[in-house]
N, C-alpha and C positions, 0 to 999 in steps of 0.2 A: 365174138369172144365172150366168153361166158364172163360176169359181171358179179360184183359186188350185193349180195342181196339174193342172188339163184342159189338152185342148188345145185352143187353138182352134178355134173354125171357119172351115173356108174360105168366103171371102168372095169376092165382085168385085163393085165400085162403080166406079164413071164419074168420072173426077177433073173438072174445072173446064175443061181443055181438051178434053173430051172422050174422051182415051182410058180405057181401063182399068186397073183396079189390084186387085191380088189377092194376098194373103196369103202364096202362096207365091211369089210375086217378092220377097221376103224372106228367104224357108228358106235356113238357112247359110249365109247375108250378113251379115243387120243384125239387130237388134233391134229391135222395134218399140212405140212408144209408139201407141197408140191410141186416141187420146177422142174420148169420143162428147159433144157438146153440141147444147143446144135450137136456136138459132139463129140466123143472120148475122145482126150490126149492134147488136145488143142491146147492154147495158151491161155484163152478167156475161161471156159471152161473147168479144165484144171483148177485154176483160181477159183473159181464159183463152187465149186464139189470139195476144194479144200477149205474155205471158208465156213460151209456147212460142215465137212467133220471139225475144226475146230471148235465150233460155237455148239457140238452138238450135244452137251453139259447143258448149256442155258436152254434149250429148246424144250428138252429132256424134263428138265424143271417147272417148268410152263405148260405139262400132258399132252406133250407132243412130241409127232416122229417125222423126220423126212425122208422124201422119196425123190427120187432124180427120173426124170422120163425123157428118151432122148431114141430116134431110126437106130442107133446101135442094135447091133447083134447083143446076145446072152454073153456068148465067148466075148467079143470086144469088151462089155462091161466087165466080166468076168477080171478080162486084163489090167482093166482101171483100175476097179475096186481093190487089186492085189497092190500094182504098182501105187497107190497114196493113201492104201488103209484108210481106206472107207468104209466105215461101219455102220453104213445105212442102204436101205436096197434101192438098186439102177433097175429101171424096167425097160424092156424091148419095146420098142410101137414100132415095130418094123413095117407093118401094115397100115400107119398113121391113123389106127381109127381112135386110140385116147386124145391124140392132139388134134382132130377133124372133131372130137365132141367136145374139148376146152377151144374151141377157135382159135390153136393157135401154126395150126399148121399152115407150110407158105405151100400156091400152087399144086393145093390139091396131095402134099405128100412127097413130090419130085424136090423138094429143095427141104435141106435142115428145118426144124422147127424156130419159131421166135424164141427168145432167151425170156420167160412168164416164169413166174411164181405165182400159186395159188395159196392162199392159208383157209384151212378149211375147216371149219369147228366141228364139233362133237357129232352133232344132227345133220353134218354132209351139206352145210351153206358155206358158200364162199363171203369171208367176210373181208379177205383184204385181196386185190393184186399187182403184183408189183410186176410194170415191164420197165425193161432196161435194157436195151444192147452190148450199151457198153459200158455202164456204171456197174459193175458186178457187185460190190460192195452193198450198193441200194438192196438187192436180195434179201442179204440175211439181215442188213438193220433193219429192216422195215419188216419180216419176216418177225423179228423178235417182238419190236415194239405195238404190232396185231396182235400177237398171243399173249403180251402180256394187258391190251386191251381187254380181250376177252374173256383172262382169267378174273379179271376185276371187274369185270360189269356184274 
């Protein structure tokens, strides 16, 4: 699993309307939050993807954006991001290769990814990550309080 201190990897994933989205469409922009969760509609999840749109004012304020990455189809995110108004982009890794380069995928891509967040600053280094299975909530507090680290260093 990629660590505290690396840099990311470059990525590109297929957002929900189809186009594409990649890692350094962010480089000394925004900061990026990144979780990776198992999948649409579910009950943790849900929570997890609503907890980031509510909080997604504070995040916003701190020059940053999140991203949700999950084996979902475009269409399935498509259907999330309708049904809970969410106004941030779901990426496809149908093919697990975002979550095989953040290590967090289980079994090589055959089973859901780990429930990871990445915070990623400006320059595409990971500066915080939070796993958690089942503490969802740990996400986006810990999520907030990295970027408000890093706006203050």
């Amino acid at each position: 699993m990629i660590q505290v201190g690396e840099r990311a990897p470059e990525f590109s994933g297929t957002m929900a309307d189809g186009k594409p989205l990649r890692l350094k469409d962010f480089r000394d922009r925004r900061h990026l939050v990144l979780y990776f969760f198992p999948k649409d509609f579910t009950p943790g999840c849900t929570k997890e993807a609503c907890s980031f749109r509510d909080r997604r004012a504070e995040i916003a304020a701190l020059d940053a954006e999140v991203v949700g990455v999950s084996f979902d189809t475009t269409d399935k995110h498509a259907a999330f991001a309708e049904a809970y108004s969410l106004p941030y982009p779901l990426l496809s890794d149908a093919d697990a290769k975002i979550a095989t380069a953040f290590g967090v995928a289980r079994l090589g891509g055959w089973l859901p990814t780990r429930r990871v967040t990445f915070v990623i600053d400006k320059e595409g280094i990971v500066r915080h990550v939070i796993r958690a299975e089942l503490n969802i909530d740990m996400h986006i507090d810990q999520a907030l309080e990295a970027l408000k680290q890093i706006e203050h260093a």
